[in-house]
mmCIF file of the N, C-alpha and C atoms, coordinates in Angstrom:
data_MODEL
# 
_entry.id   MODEL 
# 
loop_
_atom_site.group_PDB 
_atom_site.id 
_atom_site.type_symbol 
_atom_site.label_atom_id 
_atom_site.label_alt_id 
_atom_site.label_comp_id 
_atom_site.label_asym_id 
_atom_site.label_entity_id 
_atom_site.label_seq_id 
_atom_site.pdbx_PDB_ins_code 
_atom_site.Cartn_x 
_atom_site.Cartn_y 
_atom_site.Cartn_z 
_atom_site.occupancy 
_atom_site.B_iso_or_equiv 
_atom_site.pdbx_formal_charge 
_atom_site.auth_seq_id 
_atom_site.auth_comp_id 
_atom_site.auth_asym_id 
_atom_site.auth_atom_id 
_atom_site.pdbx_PDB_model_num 
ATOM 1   N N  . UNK A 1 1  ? 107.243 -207.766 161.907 1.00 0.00 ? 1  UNK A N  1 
ATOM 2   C CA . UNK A 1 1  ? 107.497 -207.265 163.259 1.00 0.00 ? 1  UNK A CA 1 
ATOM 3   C C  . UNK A 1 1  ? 106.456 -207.814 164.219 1.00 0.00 ? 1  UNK A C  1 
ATOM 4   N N  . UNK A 1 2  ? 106.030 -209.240 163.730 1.00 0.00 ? 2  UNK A N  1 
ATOM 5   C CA . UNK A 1 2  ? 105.063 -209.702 164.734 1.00 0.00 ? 2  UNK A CA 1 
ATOM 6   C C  . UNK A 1 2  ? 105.700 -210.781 165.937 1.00 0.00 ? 2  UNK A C  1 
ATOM 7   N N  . UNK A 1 3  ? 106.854 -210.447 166.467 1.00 0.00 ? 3  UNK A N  1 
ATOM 8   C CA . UNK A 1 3  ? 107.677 -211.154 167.031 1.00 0.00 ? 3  UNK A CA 1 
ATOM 9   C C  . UNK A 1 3  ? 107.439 -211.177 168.832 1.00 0.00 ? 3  UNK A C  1 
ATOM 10  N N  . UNK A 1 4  ? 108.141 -211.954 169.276 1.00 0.00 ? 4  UNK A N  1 
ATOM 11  C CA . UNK A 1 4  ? 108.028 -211.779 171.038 1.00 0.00 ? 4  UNK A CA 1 
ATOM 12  C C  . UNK A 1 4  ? 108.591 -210.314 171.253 1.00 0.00 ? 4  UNK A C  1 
ATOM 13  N N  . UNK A 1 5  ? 109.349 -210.491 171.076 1.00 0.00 ? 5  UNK A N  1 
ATOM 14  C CA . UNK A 1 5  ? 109.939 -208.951 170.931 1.00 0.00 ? 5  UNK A CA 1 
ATOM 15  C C  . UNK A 1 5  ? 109.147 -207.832 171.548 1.00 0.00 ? 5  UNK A C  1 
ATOM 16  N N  . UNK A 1 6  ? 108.276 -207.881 170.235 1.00 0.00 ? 6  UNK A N  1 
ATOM 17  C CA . UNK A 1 6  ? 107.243 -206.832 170.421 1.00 0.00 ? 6  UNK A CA 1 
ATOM 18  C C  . UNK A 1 6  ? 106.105 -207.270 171.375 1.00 0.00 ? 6  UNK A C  1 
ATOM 19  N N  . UNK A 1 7  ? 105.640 -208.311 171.695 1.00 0.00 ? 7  UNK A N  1 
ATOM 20  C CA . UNK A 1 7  ? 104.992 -208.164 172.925 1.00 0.00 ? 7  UNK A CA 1 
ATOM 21  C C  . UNK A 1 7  ? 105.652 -208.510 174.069 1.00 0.00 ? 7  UNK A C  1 
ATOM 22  N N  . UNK A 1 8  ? 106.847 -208.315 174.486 1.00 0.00 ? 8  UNK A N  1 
ATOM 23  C CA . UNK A 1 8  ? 107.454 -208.438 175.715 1.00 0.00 ? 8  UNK A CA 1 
ATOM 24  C C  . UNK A 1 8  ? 107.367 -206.558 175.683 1.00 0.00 ? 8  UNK A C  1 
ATOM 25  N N  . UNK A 1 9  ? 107.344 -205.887 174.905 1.00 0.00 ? 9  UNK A N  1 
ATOM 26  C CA . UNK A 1 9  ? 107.716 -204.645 174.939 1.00 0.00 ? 9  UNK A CA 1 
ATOM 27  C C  . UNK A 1 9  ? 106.413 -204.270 175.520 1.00 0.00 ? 9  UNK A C  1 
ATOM 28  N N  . UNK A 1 10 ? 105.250 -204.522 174.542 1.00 0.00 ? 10 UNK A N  1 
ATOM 29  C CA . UNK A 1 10 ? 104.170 -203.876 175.379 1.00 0.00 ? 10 UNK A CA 1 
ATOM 30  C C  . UNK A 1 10 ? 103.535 -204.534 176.180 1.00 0.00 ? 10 UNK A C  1 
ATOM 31  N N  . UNK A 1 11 ? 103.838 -205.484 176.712 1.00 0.00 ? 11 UNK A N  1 
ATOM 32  C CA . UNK A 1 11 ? 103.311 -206.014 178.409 1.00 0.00 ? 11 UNK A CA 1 
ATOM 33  C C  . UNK A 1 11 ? 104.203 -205.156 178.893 1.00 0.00 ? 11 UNK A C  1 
ATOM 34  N N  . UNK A 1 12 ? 105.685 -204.567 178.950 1.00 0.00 ? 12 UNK A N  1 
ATOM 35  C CA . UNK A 1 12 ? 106.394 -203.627 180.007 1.00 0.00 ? 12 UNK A CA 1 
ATOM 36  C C  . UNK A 1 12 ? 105.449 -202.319 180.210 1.00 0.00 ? 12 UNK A C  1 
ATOM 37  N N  . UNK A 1 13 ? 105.156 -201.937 178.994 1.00 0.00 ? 13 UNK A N  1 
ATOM 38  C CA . UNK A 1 13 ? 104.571 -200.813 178.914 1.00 0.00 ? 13 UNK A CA 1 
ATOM 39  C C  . UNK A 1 13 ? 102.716 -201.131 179.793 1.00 0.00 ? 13 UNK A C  1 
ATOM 40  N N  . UNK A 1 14 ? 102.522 -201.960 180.088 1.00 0.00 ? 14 UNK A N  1 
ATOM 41  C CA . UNK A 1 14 ? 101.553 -202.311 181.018 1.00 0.00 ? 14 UNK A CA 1 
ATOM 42  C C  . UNK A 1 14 ? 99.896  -202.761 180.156 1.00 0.00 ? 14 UNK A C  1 
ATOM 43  N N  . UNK A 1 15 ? 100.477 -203.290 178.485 1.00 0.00 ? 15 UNK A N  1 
ATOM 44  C CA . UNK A 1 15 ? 99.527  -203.687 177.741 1.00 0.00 ? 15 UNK A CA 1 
ATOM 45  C C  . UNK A 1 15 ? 98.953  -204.924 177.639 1.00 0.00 ? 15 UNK A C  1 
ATOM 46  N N  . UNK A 1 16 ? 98.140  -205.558 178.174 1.00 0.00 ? 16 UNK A N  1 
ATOM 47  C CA . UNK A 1 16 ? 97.582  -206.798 177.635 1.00 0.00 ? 16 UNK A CA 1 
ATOM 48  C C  . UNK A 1 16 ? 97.812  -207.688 176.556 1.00 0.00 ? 16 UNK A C  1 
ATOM 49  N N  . UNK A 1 17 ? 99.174  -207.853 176.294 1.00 0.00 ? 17 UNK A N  1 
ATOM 50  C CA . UNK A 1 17 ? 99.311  -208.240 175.150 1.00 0.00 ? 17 UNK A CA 1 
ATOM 51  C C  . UNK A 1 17 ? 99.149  -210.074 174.877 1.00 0.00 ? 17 UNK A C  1 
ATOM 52  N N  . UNK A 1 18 ? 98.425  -210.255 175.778 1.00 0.00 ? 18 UNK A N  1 
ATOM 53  C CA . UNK A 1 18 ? 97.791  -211.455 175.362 1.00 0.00 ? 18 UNK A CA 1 
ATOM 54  C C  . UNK A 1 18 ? 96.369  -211.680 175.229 1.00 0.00 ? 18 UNK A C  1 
ATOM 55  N N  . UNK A 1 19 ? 95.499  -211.105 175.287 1.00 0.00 ? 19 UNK A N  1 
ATOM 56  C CA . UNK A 1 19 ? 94.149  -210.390 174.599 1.00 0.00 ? 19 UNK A CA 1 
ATOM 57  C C  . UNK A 1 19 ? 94.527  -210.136 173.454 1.00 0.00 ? 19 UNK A C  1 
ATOM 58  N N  . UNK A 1 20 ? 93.193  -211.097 173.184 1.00 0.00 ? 20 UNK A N  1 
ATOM 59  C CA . UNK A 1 20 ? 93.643  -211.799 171.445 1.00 0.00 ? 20 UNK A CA 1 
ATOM 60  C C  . UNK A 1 20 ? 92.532  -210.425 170.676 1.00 0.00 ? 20 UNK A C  1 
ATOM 61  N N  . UNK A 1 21 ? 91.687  -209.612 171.286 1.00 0.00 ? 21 UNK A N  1 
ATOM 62  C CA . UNK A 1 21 ? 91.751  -208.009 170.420 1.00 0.00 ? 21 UNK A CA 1 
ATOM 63  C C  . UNK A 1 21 ? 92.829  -207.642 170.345 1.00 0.00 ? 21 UNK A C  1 
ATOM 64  N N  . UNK A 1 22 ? 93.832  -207.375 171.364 1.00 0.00 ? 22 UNK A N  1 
ATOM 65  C CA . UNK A 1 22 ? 95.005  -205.948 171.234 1.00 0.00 ? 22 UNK A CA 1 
ATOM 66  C C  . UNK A 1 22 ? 95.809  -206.896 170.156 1.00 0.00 ? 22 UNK A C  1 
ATOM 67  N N  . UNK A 1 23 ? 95.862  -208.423 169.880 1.00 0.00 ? 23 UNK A N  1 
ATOM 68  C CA . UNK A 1 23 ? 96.679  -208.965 169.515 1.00 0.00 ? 23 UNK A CA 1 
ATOM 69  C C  . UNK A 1 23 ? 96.228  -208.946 167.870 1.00 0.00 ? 23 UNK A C  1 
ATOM 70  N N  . UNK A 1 24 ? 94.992  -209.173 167.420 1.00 0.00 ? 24 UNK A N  1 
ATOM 71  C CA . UNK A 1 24 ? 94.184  -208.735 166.208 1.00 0.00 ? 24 UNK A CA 1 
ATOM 72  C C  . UNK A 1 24 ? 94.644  -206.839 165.943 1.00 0.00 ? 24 UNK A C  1 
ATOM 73  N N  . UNK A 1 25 ? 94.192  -206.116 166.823 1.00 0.00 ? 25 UNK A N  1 
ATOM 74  C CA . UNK A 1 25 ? 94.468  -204.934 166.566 1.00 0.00 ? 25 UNK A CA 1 
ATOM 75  C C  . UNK A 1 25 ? 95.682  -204.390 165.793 1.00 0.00 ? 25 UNK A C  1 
ATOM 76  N N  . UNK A 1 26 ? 96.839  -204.763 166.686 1.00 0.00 ? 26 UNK A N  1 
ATOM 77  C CA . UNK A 1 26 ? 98.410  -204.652 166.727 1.00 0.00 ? 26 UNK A CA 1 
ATOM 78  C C  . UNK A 1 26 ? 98.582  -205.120 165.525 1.00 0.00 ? 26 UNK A C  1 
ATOM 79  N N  . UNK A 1 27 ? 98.376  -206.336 165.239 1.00 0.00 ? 27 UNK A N  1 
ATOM 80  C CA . UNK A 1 27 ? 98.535  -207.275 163.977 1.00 0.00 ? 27 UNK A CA 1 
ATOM 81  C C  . UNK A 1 27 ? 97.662  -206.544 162.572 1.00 0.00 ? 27 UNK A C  1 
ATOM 82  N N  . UNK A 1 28 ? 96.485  -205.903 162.463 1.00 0.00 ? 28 UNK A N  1 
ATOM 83  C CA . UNK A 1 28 ? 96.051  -205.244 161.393 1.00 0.00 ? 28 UNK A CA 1 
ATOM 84  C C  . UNK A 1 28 ? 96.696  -204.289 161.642 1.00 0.00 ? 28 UNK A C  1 
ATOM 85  N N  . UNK A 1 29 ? 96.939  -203.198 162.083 1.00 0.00 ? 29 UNK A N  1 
ATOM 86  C CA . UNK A 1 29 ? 97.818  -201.975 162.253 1.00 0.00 ? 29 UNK A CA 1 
ATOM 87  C C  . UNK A 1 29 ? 99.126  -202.440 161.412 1.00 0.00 ? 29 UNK A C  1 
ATOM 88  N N  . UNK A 1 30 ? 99.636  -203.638 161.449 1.00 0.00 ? 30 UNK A N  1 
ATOM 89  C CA . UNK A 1 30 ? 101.383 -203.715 161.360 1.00 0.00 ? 30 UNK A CA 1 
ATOM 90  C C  . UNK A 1 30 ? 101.201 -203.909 159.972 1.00 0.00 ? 30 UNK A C  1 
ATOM 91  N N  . UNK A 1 31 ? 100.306 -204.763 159.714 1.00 0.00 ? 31 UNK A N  1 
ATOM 92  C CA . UNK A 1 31 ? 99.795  -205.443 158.305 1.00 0.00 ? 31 UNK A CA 1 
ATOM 93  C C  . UNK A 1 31 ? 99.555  -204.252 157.662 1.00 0.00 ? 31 UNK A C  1 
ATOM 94  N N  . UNK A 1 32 ? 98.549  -203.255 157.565 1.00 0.00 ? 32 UNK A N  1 
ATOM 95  C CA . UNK A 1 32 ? 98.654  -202.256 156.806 1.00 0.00 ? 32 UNK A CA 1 
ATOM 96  C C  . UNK A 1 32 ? 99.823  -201.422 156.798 1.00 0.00 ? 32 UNK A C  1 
ATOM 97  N N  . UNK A 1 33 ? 100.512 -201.239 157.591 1.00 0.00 ? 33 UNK A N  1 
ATOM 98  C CA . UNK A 1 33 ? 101.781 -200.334 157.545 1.00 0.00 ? 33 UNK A CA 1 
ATOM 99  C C  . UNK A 1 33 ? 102.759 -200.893 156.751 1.00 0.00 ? 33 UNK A C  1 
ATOM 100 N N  . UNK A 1 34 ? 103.020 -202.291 156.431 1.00 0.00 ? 34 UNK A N  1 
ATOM 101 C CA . UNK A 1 34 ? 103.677 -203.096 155.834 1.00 0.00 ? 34 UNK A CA 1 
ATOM 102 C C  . UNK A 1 34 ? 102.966 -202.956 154.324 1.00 0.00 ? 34 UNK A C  1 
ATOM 103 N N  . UNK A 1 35 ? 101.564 -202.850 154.147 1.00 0.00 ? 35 UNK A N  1 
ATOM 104 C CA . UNK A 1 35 ? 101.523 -203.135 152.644 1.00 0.00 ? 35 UNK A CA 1 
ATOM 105 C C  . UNK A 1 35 ? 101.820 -201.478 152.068 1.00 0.00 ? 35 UNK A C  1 
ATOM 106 N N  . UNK A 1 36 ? 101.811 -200.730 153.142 1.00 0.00 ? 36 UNK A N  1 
ATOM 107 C CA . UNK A 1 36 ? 102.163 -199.289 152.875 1.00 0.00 ? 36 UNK A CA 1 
ATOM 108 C C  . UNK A 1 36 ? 103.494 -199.124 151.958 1.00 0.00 ? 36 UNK A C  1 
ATOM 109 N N  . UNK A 1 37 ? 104.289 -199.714 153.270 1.00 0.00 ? 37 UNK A N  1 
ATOM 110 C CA . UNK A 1 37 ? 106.171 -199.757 152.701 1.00 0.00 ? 37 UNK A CA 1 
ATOM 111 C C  . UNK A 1 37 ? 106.058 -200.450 151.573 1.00 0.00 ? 37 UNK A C  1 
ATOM 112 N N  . UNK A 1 38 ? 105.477 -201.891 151.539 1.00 0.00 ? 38 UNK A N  1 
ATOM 113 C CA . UNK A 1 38 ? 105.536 -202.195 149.763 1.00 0.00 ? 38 UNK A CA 1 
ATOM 114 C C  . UNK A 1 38 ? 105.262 -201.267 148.765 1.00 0.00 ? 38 UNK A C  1 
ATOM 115 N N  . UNK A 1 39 ? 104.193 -200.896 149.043 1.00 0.00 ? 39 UNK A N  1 
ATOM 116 C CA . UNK A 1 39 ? 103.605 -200.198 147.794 1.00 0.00 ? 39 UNK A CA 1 
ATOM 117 C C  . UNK A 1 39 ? 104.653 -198.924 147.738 1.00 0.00 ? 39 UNK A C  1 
ATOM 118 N N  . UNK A 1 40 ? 104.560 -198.254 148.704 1.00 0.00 ? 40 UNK A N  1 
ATOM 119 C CA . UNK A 1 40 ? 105.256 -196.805 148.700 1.00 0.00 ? 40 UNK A CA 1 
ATOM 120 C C  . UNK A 1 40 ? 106.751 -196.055 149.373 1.00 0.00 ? 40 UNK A C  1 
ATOM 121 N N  . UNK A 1 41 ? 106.925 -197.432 149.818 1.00 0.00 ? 41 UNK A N  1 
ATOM 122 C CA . UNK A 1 41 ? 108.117 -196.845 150.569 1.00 0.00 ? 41 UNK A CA 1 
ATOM 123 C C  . UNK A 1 41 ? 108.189 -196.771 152.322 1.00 0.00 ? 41 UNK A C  1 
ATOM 124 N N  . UNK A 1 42 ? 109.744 -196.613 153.045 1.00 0.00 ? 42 UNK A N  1 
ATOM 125 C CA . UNK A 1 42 ? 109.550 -196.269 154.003 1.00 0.00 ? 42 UNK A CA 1 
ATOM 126 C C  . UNK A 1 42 ? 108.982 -194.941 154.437 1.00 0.00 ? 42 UNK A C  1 
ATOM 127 N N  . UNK A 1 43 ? 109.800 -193.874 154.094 1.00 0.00 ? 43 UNK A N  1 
ATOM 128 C CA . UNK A 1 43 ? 109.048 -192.754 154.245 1.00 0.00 ? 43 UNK A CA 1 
ATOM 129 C C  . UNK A 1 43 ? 107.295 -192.803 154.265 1.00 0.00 ? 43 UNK A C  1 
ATOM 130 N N  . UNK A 1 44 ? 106.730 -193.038 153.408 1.00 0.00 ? 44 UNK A N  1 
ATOM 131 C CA . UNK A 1 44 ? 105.317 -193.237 153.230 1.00 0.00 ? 44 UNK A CA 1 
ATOM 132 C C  . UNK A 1 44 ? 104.625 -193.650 154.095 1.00 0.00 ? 44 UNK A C  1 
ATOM 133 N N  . UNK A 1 45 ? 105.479 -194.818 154.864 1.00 0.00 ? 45 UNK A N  1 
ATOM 134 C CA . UNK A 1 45 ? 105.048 -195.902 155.759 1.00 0.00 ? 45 UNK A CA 1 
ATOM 135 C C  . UNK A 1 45 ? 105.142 -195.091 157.559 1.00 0.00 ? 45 UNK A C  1 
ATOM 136 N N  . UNK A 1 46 ? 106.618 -194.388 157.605 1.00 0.00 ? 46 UNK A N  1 
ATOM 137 C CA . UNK A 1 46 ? 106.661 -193.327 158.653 1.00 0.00 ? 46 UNK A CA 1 
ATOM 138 C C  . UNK A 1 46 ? 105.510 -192.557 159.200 1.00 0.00 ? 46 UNK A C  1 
ATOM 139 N N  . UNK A 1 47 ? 105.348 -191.960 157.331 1.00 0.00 ? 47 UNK A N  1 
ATOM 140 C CA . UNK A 1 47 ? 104.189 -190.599 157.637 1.00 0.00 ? 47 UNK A CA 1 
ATOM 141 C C  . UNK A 1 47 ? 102.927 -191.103 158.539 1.00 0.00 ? 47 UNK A C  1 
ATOM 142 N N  . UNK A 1 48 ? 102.549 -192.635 157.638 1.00 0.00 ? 48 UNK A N  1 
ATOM 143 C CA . UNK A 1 48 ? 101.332 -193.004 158.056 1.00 0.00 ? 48 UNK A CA 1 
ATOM 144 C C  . UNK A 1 48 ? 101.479 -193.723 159.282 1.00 0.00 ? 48 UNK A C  1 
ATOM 145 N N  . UNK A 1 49 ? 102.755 -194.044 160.316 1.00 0.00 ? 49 UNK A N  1 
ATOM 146 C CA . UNK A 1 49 ? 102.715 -194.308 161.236 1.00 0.00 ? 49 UNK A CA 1 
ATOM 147 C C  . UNK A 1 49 ? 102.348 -192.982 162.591 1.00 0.00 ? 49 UNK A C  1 
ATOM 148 N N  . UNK A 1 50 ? 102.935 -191.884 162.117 1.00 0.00 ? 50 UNK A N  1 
ATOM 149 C CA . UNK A 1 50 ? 102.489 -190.782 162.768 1.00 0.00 ? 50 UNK A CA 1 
ATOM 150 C C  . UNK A 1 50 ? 100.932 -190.206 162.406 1.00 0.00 ? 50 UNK A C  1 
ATOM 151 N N  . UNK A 1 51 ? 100.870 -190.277 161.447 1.00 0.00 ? 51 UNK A N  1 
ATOM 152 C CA . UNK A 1 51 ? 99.270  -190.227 160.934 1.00 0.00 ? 51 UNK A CA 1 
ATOM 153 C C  . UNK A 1 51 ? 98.289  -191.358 161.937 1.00 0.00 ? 51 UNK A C  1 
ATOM 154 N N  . UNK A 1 52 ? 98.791  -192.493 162.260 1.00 0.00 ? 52 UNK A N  1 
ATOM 155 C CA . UNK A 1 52 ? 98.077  -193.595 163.303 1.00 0.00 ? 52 UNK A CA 1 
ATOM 156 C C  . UNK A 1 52 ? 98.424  -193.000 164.354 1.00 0.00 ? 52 UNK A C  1 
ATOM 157 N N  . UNK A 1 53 ? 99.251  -192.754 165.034 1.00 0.00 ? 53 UNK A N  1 
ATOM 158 C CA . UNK A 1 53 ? 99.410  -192.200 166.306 1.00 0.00 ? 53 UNK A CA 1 
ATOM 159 C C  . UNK A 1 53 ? 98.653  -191.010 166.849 1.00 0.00 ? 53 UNK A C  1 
ATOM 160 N N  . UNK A 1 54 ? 98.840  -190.146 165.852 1.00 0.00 ? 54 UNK A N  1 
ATOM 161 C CA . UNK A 1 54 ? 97.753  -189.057 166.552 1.00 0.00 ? 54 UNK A CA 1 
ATOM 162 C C  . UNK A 1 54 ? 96.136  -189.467 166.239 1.00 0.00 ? 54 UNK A C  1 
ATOM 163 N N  . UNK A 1 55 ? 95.606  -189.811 165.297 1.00 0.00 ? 55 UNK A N  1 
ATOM 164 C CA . UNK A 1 55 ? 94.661  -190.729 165.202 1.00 0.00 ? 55 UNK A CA 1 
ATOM 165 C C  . UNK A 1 55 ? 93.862  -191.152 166.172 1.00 0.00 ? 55 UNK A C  1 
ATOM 166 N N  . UNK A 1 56 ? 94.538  -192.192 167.025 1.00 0.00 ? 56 UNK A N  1 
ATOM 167 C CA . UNK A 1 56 ? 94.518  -192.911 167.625 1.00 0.00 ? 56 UNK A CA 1 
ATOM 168 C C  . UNK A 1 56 ? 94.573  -192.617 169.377 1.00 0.00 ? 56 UNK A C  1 
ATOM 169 N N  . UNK A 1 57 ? 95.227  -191.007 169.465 1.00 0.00 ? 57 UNK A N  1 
ATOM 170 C CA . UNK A 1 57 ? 95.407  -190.477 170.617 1.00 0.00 ? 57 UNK A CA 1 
ATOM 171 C C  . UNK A 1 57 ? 94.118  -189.280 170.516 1.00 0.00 ? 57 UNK A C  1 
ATOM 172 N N  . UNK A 1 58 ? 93.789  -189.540 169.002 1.00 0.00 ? 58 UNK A N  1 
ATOM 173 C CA . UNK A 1 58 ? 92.314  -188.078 169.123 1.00 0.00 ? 58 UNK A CA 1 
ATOM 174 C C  . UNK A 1 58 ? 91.455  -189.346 169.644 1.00 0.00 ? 58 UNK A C  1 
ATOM 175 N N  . UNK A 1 59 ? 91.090  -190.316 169.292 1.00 0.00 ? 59 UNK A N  1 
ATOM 176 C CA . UNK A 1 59 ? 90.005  -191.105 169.116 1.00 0.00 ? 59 UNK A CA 1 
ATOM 177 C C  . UNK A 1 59 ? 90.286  -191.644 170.974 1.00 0.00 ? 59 UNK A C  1 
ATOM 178 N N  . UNK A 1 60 ? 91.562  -191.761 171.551 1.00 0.00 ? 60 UNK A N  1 
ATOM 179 C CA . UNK A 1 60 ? 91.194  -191.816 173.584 1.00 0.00 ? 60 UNK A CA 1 
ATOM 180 C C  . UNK A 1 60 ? 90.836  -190.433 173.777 1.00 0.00 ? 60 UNK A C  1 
ATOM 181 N N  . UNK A 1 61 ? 91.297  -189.421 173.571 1.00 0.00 ? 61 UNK A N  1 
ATOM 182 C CA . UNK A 1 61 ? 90.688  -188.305 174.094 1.00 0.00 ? 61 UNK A CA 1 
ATOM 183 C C  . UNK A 1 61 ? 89.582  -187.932 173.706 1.00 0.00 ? 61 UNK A C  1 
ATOM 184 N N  . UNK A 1 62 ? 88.269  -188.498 172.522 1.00 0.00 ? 62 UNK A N  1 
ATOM 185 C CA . UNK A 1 62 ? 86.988  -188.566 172.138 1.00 0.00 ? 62 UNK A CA 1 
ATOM 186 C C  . UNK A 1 62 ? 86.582  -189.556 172.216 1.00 0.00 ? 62 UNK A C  1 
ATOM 187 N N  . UNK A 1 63 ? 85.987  -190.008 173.425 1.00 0.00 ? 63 UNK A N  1 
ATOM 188 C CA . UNK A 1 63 ? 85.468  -191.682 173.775 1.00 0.00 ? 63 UNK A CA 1 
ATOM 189 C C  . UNK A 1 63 ? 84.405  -191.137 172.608 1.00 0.00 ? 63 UNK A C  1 
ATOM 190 N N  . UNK A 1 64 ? 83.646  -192.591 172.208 1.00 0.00 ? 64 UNK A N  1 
ATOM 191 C CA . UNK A 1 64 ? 82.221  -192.601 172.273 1.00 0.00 ? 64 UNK A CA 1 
ATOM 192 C C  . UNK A 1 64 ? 81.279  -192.121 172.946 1.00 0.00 ? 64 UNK A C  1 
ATOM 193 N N  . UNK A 1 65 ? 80.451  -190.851 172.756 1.00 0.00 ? 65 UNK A N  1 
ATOM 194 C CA . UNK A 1 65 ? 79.862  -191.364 174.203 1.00 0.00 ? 65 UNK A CA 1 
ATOM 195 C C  . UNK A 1 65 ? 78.027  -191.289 173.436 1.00 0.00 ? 65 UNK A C  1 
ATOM 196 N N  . UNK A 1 66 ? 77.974  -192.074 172.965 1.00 0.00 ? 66 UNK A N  1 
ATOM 197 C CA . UNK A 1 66 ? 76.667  -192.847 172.486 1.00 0.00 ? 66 UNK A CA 1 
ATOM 198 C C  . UNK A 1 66 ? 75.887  -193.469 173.980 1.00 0.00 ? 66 UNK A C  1 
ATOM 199 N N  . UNK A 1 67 ? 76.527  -194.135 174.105 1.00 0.00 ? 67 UNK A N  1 
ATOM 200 C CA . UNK A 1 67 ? 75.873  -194.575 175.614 1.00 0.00 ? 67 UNK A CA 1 
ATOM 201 C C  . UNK A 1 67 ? 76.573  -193.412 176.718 1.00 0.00 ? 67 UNK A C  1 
ATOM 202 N N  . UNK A 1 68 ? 75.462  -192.418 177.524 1.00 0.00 ? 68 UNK A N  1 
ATOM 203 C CA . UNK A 1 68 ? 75.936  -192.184 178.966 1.00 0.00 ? 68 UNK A CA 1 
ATOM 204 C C  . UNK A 1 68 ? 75.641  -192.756 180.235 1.00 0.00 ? 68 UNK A C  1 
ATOM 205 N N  . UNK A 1 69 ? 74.952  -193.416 179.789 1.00 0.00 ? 69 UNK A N  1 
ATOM 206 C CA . UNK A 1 69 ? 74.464  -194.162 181.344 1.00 0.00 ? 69 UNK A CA 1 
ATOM 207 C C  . UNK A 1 69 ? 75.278  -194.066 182.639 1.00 0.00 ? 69 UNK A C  1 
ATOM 208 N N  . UNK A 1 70 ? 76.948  -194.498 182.327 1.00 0.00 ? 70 UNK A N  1 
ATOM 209 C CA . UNK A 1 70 ? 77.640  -194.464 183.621 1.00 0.00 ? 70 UNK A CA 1 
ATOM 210 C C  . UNK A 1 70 ? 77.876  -192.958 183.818 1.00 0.00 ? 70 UNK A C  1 
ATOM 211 N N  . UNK A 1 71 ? 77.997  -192.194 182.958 1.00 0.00 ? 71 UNK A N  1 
ATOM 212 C CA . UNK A 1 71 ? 77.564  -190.880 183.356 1.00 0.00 ? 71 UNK A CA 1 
ATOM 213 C C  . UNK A 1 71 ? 77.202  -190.320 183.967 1.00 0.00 ? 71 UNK A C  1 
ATOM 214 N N  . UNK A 1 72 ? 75.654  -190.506 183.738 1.00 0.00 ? 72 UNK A N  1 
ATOM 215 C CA . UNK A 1 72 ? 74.597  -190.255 184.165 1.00 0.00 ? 72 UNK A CA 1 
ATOM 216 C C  . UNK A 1 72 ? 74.637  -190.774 185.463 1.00 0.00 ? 72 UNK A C  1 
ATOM 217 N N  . UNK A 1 73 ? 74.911  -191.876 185.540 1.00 0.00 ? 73 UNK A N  1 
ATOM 218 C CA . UNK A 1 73 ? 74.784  -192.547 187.224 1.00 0.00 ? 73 UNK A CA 1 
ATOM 219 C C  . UNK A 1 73 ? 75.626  -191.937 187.771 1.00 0.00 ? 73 UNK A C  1 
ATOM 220 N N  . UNK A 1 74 ? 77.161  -191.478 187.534 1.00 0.00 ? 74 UNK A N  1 
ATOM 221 C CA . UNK A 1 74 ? 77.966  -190.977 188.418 1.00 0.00 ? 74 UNK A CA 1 
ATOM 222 C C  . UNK A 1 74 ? 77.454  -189.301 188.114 1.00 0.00 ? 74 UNK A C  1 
ATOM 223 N N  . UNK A 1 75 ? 77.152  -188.861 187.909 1.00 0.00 ? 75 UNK A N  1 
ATOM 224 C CA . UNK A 1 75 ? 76.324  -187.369 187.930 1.00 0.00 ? 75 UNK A CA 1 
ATOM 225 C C  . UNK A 1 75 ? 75.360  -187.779 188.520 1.00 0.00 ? 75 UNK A C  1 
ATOM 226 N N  . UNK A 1 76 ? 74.473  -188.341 189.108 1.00 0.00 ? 76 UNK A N  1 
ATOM 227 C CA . UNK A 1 76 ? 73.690  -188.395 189.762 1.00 0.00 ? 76 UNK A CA 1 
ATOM 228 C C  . UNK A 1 76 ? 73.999  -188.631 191.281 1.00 0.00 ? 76 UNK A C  1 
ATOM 229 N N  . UNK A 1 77 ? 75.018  -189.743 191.574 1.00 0.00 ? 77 UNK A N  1 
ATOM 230 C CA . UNK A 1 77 ? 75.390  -190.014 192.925 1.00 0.00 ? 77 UNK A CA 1 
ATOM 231 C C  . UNK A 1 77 ? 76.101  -188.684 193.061 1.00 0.00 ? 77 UNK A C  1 
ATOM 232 N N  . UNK A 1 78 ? 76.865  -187.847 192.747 1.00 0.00 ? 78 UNK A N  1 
ATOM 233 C CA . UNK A 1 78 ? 77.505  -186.655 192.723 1.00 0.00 ? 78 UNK A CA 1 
ATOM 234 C C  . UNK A 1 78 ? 76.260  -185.725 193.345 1.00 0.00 ? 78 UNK A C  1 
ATOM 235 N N  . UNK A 1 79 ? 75.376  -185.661 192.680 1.00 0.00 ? 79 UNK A N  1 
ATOM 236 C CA . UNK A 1 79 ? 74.173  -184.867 192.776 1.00 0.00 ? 79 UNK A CA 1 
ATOM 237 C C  . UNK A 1 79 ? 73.321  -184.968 194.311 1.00 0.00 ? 79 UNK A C  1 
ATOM 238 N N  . UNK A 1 80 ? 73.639  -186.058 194.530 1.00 0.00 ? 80 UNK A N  1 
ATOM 239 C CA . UNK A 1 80 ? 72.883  -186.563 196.094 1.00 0.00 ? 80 UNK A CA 1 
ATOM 240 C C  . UNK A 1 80 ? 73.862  -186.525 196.596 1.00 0.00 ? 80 UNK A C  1 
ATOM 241 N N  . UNK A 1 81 ? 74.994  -186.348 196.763 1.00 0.00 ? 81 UNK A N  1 
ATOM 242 C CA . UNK A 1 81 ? 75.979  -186.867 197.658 1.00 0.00 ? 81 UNK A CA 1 
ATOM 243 C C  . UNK A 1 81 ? 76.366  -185.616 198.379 1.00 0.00 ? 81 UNK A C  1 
# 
């Protein structure tokens, strides 16, 4: 499923899909989901596609935040302003 296809779909959806990360990313994601279905099946392969999705929607709603700096700077101009 590494076809135009699929990145005409997510450039609609407003993705960079020529950024050769999202394009590495997309591509290990598909690759493991695929050796999933070999080994175990579709079903198996489903579960762990919903298993990536929420995943993946905890991990935008928990940035990193190791670095605050821009934080900090925008709490600060906030603070004087």
């Amino acid at each position: 499923m590494d076809g135009p296809d699929l990145w005409d779909d997510l450039r609609e959806r407003g993705v960079d899909a020529d950024d050769p990360d999202v394009r590495a990313a997309v591509r290990a994601a598909l690759e493991c989901l695929e050796r999933v279905h070999e080994r175990s099946g579709a079903p198996a392969a489903r579960r762990c596609v919903h298993a990536m999705r929420a995943a993946l929607d905890y991990q935008a709603r928990h940035p990193d935040t190791g670095d605050m700096s821009s934080f900090e700077v925008d709490f600060q101009d906030e603070d004087e302003g």
